[in-house]
PDB file of N, CA, C, O and CB in Angstrom:
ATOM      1  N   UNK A   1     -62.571  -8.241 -15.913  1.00  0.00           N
ATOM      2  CA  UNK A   1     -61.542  -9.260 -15.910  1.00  0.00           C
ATOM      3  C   UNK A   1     -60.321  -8.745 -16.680  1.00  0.00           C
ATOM      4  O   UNK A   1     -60.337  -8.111 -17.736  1.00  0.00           O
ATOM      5  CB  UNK A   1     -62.074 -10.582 -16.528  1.00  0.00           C
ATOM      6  N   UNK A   2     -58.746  -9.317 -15.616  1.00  0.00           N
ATOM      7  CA  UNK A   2     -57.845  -8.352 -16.949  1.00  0.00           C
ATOM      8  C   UNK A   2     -57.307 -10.057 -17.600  1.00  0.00           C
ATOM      9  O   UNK A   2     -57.703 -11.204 -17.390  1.00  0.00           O
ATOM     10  CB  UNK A   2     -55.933  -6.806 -16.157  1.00  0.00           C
ATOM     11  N   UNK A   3     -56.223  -9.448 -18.458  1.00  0.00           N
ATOM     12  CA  UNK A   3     -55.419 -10.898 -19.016  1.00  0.00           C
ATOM     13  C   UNK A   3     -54.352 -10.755 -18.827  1.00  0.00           C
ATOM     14  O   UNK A   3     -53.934  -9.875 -18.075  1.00  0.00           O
ATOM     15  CB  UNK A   3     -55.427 -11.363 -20.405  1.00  0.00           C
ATOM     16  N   UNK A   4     -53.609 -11.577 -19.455  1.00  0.00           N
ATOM     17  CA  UNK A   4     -51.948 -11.654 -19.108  1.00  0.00           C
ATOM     18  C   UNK A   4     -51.599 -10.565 -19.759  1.00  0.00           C
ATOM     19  O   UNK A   4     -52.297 -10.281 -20.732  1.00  0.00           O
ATOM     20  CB  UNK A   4     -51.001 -12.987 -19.628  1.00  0.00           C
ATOM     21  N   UNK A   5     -50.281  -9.533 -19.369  1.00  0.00           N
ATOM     22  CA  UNK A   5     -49.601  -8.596 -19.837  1.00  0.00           C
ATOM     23  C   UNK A   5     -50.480  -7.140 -19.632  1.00  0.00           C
ATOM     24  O   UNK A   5     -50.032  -6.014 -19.849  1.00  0.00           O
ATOM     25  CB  UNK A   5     -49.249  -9.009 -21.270  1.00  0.00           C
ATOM     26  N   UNK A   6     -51.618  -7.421 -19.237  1.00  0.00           N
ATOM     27  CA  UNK A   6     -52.703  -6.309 -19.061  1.00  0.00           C
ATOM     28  C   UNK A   6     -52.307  -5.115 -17.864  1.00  0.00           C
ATOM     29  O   UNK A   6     -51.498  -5.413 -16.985  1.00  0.00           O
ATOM     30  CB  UNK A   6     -54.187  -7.122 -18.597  1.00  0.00           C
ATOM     31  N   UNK A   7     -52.649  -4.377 -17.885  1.00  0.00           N
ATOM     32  CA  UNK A   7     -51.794  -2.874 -16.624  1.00  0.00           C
ATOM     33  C   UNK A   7     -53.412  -2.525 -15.844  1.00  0.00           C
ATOM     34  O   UNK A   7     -54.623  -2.617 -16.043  1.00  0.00           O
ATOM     35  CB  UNK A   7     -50.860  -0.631 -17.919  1.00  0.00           C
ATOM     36  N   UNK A   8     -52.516  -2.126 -14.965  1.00  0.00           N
ATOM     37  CA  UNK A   8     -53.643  -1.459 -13.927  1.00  0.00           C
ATOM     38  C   UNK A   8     -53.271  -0.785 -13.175  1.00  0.00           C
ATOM     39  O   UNK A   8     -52.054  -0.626 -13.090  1.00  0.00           O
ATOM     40  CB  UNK A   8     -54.369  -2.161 -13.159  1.00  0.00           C
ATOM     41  N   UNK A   9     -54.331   0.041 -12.127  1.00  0.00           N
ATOM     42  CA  UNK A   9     -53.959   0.695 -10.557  1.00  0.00           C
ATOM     43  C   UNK A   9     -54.485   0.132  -9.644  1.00  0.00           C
ATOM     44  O   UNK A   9     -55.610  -0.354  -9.533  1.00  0.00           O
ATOM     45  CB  UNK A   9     -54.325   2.049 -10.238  1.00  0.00           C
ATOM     46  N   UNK A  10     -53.166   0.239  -8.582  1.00  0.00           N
ATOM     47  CA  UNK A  10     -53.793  -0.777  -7.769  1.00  0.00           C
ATOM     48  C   UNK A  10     -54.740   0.290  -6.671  1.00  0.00           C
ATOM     49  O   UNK A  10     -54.427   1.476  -6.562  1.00  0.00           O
ATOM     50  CB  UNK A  10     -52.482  -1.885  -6.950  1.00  0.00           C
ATOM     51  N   UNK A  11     -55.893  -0.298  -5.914  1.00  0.00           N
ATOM     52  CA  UNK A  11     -56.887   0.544  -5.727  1.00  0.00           C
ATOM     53  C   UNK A  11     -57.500   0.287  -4.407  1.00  0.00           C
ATOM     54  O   UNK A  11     -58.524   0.795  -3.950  1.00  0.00           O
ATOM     55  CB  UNK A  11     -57.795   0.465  -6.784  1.00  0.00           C
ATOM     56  N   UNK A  12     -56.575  -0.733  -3.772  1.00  0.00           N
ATOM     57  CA  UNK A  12     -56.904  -1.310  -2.024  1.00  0.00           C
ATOM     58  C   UNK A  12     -55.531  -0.885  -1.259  1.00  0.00           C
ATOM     59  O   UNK A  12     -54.784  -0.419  -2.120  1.00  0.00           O
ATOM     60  CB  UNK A  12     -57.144  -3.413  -1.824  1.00  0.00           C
ATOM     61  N   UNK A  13     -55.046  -0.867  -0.273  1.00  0.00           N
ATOM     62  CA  UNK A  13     -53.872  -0.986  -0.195  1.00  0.00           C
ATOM     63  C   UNK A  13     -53.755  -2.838   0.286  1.00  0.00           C
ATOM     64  O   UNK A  13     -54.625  -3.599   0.709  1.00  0.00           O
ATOM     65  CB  UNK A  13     -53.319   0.272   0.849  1.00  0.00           C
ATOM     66  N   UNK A  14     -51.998  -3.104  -0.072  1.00  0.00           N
ATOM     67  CA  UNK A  14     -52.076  -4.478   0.539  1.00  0.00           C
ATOM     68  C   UNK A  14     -51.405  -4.906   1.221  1.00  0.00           C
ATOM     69  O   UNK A  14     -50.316  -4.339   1.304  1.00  0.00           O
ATOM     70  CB  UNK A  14     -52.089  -5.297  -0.040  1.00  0.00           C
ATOM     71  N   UNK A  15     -51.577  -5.803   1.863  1.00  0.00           N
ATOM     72  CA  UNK A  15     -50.870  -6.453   3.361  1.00  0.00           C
ATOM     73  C   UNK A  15     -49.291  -5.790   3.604  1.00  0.00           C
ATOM     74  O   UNK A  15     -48.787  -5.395   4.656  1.00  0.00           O
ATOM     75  CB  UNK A  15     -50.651  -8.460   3.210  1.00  0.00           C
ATOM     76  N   UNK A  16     -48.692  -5.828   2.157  1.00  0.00           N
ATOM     77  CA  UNK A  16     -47.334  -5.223   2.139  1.00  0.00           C
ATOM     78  C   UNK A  16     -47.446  -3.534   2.152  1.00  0.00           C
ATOM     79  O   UNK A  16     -47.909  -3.109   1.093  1.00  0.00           O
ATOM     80  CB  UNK A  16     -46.526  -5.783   0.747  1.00  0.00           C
ATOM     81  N   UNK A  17     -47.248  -2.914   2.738  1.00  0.00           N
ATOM     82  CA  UNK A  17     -47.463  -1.467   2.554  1.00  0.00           C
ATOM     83  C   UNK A  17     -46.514  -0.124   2.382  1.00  0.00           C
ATOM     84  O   UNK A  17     -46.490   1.068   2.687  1.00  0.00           O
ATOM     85  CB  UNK A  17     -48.098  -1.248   3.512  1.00  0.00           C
ATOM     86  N   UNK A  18     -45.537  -1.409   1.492  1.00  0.00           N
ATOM     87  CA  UNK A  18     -44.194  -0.854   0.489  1.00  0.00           C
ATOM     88  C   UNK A  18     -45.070  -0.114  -0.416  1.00  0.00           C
ATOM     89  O   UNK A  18     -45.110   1.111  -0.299  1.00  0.00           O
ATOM     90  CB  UNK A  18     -43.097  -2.158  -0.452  1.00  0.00           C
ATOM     91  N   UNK A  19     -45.756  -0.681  -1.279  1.00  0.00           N
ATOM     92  CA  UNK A  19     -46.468  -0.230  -2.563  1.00  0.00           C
ATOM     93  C   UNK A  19     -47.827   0.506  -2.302  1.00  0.00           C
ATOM     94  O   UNK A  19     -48.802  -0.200  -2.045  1.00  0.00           O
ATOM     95  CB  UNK A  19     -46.756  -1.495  -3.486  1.00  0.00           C
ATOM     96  N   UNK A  20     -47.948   1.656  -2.342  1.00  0.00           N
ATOM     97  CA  UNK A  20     -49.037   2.627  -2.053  1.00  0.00           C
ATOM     98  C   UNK A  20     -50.051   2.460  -3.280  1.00  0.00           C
ATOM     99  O   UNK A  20     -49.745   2.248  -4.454  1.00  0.00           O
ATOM    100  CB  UNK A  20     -48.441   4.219  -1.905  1.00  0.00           C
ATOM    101  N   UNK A  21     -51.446   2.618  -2.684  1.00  0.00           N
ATOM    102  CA  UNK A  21     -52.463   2.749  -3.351  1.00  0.00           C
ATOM    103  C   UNK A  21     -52.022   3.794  -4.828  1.00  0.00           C
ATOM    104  O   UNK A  21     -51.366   4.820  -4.652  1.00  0.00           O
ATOM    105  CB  UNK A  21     -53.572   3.305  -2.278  1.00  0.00           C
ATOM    106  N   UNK A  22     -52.457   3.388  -6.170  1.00  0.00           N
ATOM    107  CA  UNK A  22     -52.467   4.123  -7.054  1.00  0.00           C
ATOM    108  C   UNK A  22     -51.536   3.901  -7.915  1.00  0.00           C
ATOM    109  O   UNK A  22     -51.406   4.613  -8.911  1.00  0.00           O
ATOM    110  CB  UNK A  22     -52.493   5.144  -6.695  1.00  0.00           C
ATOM    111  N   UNK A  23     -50.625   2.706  -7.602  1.00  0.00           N
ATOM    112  CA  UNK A  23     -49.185   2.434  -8.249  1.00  0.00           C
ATOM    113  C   UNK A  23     -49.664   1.257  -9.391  1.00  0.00           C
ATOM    114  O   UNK A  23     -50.490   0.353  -9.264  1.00  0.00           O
ATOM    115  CB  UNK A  23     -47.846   1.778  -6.935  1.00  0.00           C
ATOM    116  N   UNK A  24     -48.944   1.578 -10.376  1.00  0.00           N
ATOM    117  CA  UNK A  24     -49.366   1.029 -11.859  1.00  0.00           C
ATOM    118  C   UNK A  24     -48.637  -0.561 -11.492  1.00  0.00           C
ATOM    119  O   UNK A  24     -47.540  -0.612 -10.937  1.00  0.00           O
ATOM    120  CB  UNK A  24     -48.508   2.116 -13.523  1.00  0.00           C
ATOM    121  N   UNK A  25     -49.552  -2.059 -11.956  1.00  0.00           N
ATOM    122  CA  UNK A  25     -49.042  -2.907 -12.229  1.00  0.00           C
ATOM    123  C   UNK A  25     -49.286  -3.723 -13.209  1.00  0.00           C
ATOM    124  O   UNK A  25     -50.271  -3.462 -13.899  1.00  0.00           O
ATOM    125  CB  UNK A  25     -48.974  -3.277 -11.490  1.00  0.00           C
ATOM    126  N   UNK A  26     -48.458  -4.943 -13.549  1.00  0.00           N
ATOM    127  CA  UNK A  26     -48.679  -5.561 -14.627  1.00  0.00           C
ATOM    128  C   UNK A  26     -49.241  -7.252 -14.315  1.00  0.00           C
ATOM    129  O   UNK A  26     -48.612  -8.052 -13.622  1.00  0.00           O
ATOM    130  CB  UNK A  26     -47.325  -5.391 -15.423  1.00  0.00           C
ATOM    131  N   UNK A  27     -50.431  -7.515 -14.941  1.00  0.00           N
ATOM    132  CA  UNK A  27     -50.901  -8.972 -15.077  1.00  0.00           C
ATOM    133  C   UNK A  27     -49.800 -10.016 -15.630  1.00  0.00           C
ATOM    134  O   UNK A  27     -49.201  -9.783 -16.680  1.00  0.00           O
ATOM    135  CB  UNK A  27     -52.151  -8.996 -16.076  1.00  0.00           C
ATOM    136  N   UNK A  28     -49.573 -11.149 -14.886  1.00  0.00           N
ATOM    137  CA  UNK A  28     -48.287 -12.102 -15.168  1.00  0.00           C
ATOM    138  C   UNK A  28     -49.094 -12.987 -15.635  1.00  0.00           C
ATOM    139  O   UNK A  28     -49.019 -13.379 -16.799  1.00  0.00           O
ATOM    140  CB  UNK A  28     -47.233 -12.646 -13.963  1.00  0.00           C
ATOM    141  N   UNK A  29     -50.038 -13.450 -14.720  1.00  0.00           N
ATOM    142  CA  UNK A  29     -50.429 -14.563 -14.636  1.00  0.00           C
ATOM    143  C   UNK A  29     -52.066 -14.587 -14.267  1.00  0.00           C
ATOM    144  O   UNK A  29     -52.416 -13.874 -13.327  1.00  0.00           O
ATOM    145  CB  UNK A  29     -49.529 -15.185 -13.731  1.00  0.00           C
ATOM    146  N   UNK A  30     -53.295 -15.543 -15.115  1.00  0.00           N
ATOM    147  CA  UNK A  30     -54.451 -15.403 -14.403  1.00  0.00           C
ATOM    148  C   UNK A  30     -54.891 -16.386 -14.085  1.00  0.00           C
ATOM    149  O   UNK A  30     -53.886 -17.061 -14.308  1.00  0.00           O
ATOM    150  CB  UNK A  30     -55.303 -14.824 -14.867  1.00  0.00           C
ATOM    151  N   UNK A  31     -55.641 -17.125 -13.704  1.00  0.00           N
ATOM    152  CA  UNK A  31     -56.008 -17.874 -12.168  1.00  0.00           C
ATOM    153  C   UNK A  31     -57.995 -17.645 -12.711  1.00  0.00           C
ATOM    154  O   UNK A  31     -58.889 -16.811 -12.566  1.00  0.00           O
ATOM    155  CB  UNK A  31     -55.175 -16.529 -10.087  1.00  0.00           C
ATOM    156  N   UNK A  32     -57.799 -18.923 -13.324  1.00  0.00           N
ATOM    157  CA  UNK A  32     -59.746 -18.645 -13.011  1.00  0.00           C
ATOM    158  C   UNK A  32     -60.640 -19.139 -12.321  1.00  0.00           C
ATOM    159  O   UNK A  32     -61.799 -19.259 -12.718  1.00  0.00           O
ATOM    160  CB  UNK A  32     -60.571 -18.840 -13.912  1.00  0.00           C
ATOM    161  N   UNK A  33     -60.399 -19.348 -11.660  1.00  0.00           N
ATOM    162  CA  UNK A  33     -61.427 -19.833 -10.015  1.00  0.00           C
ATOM    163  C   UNK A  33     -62.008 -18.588 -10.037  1.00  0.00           C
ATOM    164  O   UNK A  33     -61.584 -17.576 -10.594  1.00  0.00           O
ATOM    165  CB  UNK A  33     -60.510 -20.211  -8.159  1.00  0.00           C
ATOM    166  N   UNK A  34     -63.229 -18.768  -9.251  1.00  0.00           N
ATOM    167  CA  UNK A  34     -64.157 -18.113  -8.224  1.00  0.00           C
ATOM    168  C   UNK A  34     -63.365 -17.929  -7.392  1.00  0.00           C
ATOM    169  O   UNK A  34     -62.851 -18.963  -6.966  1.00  0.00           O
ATOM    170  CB  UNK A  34     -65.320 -18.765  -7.688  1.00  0.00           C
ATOM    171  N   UNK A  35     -62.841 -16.502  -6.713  1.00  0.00           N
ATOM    172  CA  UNK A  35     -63.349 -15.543  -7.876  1.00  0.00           C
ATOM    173  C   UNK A  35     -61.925 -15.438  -8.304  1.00  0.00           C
ATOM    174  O   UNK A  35     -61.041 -15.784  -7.520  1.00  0.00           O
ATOM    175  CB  UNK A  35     -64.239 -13.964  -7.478  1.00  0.00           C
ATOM    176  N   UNK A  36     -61.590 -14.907  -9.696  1.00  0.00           N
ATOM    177  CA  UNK A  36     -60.577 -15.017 -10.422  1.00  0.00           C
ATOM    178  C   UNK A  36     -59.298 -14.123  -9.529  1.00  0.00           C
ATOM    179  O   UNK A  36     -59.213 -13.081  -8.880  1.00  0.00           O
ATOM    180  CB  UNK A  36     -61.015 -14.494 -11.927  1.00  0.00           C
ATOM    181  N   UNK A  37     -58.775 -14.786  -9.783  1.00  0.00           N
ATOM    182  CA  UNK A  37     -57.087 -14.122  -9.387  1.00  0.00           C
ATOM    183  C   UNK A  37     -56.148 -13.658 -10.173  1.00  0.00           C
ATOM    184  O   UNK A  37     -56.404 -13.760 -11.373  1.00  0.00           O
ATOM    185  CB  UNK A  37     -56.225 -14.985  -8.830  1.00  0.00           C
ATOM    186  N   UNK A  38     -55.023 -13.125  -9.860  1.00  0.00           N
ATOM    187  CA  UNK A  38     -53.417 -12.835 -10.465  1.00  0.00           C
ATOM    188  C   UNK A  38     -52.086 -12.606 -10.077  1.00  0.00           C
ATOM    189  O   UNK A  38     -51.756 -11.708  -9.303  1.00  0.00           O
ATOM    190  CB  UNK A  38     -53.369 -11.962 -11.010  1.00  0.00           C
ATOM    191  N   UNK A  39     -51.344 -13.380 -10.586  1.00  0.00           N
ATOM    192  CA  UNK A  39     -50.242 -12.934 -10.518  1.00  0.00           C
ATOM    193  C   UNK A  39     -49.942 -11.297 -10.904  1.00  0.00           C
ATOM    194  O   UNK A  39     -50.138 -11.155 -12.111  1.00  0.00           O
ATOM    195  CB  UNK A  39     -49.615 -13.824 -11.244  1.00  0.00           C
ATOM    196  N   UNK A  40     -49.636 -10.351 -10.424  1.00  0.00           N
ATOM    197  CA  UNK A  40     -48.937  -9.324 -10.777  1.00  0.00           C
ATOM    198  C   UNK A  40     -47.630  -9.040 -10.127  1.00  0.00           C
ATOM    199  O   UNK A  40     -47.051  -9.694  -9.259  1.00  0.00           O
ATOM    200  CB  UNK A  40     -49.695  -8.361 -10.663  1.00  0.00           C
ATOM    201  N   UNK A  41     -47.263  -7.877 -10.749  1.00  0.00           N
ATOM    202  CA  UNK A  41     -45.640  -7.385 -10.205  1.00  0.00           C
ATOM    203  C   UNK A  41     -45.780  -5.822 -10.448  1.00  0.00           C
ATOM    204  O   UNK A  41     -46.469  -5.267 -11.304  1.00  0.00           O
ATOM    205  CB  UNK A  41     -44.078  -8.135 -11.283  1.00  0.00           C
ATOM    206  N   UNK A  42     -44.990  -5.266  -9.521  1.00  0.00           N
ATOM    207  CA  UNK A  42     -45.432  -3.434  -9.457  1.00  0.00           C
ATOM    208  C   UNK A  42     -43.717  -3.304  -9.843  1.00  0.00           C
ATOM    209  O   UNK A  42     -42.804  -3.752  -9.150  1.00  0.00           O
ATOM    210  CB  UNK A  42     -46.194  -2.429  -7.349  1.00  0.00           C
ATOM    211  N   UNK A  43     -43.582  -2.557 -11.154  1.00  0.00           N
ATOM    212  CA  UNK A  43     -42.197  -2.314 -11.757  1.00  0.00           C
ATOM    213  C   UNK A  43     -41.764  -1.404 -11.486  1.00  0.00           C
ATOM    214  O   UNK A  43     -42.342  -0.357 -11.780  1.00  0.00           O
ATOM    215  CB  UNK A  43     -42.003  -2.296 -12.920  1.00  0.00           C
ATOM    216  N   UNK A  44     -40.413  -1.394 -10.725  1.00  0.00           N
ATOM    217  CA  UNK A  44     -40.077   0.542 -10.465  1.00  0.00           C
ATOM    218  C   UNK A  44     -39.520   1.276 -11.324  1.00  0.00           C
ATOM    219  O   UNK A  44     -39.035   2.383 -11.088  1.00  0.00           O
ATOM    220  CB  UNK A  44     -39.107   0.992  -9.368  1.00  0.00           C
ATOM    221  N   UNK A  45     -39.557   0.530 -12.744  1.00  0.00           N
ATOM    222  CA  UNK A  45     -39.241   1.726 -14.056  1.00  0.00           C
ATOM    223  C   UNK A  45     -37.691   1.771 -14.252  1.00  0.00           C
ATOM    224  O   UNK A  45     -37.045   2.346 -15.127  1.00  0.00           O
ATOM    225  CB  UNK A  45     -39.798   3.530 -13.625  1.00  0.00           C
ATOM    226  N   UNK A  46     -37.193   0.867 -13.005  1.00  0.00           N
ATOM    227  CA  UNK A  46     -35.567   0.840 -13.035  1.00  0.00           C
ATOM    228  C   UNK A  46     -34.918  -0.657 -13.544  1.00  0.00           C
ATOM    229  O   UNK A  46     -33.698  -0.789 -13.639  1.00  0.00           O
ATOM    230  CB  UNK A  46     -34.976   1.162 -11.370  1.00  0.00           C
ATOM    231  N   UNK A  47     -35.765  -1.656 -13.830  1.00  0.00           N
ATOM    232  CA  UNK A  47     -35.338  -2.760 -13.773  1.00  0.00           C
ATOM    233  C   UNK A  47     -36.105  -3.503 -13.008  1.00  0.00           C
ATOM    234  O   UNK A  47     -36.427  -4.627 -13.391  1.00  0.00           O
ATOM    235  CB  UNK A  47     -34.213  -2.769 -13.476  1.00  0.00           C
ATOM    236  N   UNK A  48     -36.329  -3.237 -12.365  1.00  0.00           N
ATOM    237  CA  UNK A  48     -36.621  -4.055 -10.846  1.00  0.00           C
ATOM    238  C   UNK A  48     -38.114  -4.143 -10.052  1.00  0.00           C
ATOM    239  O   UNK A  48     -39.027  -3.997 -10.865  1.00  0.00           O
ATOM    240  CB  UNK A  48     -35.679  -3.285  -9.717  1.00  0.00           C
ATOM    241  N   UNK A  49     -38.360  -4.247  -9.334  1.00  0.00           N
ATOM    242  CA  UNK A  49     -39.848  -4.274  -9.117  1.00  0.00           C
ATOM    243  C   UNK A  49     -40.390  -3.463  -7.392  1.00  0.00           C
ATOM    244  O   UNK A  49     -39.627  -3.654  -6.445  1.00  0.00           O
ATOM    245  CB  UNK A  49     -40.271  -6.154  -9.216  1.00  0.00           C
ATOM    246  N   UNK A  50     -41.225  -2.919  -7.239  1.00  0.00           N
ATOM    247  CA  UNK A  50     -41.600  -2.304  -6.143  1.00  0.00           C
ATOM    248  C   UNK A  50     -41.604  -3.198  -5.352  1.00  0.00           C
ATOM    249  O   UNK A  50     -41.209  -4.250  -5.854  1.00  0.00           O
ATOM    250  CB  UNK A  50     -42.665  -1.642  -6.144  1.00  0.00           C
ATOM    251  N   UNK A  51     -42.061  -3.309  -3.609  1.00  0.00           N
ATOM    252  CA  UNK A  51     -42.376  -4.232  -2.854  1.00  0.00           C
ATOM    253  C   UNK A  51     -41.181  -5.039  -2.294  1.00  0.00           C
ATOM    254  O   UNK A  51     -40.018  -5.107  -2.691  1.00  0.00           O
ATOM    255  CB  UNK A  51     -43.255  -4.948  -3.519  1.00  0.00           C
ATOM    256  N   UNK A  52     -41.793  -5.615  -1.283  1.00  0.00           N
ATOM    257  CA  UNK A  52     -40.885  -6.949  -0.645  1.00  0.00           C
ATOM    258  C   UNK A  52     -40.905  -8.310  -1.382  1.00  0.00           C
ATOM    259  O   UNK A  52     -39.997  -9.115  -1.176  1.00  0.00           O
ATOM    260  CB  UNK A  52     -41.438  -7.353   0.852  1.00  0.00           C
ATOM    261  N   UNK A  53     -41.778  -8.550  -2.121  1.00  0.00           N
ATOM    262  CA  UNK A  53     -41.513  -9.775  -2.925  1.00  0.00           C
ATOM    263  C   UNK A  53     -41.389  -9.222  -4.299  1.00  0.00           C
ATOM    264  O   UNK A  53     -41.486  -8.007  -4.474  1.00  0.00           O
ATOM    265  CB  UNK A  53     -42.670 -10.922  -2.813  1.00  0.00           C
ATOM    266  N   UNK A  54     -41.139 -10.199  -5.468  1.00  0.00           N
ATOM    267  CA  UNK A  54     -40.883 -10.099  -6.882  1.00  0.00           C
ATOM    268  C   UNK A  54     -42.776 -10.226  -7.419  1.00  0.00           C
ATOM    269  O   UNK A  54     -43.120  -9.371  -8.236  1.00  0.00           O
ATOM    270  CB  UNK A  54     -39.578 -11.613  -7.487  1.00  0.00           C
ATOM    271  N   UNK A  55     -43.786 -11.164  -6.994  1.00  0.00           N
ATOM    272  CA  UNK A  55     -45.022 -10.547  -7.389  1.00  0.00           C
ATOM    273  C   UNK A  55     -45.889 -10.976  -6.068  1.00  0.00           C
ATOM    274  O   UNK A  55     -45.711 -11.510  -4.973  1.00  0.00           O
ATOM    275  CB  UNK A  55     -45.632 -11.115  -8.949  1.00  0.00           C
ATOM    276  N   UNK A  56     -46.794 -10.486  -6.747  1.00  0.00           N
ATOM    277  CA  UNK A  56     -48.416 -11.017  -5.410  1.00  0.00           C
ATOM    278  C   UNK A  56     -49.043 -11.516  -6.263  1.00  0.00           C
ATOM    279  O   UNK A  56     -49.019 -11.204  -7.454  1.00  0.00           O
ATOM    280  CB  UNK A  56     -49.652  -9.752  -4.467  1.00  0.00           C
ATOM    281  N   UNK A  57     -49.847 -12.576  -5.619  1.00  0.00           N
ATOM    282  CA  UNK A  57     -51.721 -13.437  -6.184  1.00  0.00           C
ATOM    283  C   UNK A  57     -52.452 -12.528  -5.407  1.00  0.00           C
ATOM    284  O   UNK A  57     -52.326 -12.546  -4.182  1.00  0.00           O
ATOM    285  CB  UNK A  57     -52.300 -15.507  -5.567  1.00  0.00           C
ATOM    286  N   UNK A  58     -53.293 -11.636  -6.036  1.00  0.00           N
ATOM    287  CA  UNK A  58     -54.287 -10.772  -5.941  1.00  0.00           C
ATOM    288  C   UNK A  58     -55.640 -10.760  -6.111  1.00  0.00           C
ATOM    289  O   UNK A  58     -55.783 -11.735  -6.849  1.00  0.00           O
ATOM    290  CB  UNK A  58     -54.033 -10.114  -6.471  1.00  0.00           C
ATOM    291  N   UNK A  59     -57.098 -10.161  -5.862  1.00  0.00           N
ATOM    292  CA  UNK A  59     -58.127 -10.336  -6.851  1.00  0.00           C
ATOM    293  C   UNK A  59     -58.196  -8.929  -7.381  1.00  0.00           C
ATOM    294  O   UNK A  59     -57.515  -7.940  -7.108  1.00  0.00           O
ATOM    295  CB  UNK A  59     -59.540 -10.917  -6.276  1.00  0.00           C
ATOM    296  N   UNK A  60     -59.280  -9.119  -8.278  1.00  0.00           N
ATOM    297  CA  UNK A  60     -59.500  -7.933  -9.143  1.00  0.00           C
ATOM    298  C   UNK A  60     -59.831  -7.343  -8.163  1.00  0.00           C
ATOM    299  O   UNK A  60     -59.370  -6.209  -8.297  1.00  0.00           O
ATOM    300  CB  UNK A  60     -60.420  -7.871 -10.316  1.00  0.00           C
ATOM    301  N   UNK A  61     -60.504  -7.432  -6.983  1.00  0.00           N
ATOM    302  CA  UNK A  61     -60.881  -6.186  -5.950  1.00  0.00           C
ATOM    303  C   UNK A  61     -59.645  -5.159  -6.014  1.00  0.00           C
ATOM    304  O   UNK A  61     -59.833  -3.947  -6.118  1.00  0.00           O
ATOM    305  CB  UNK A  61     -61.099  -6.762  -4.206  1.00  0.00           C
ATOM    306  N   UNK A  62     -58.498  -5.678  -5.950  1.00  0.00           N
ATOM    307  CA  UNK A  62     -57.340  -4.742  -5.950  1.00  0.00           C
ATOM    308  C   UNK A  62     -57.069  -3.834  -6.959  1.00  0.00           C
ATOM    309  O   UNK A  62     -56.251  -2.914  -6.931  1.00  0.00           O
ATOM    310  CB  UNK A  62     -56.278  -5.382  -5.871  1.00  0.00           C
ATOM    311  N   UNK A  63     -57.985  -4.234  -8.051  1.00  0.00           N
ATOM    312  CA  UNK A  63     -57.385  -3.965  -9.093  1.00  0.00           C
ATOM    313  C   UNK A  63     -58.232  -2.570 -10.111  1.00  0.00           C
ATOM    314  O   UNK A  63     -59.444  -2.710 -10.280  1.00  0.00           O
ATOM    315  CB  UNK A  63     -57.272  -5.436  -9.755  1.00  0.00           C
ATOM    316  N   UNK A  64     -57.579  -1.367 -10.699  1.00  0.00           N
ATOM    317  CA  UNK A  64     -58.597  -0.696 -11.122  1.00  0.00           C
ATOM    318  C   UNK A  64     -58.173  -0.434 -12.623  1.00  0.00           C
ATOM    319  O   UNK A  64     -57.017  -0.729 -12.927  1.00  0.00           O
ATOM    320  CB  UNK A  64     -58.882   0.540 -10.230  1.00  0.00           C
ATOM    321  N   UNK A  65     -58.903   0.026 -13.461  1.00  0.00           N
ATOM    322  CA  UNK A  65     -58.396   0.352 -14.584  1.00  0.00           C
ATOM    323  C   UNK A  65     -57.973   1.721 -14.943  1.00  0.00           C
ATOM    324  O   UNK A  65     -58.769   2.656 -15.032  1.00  0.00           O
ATOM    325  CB  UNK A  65     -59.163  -0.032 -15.351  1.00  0.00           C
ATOM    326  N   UNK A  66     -56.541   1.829 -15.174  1.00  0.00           N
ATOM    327  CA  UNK A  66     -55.893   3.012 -15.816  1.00  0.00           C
ATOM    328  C   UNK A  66     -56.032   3.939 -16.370  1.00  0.00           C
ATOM    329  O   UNK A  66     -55.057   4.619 -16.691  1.00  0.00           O
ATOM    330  CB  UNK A  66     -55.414   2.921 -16.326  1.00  0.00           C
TER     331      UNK A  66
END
């Protein structure tokens, strides 16, 4: 399980396929339902954020540790 502000790699690819497998993101937001979720956002180190949207609701399936 991660928490808010927590980092990861992402480790599925996803529906959007701007952001390639292996790209570092950050936990915004967590969601504890079965099975737990998150807000994240993939940062391009410039300000701004990878992808077509500003974040995704994800599960940890996506998610790997750094």
């Amino acid at each position: 399980m991660f928490d808010e502000h927590d980092t990861f790699v992402l480790c599925q690819q996803l529906s959007d396929a701007t952001i390639p497998v292996g790209t570092h993101g950050v936990v915004l937001m967590v969601y504890g339902e079965k099975p737990c979720s998150y807000d994240v956002e993939f940062p391009d180190g410039k300000g701004g954020n990878l992808g077509k949207a500003m974040t995704y609701t994800i599960t940890g399936d996506f998610m790997g540790v750094k």
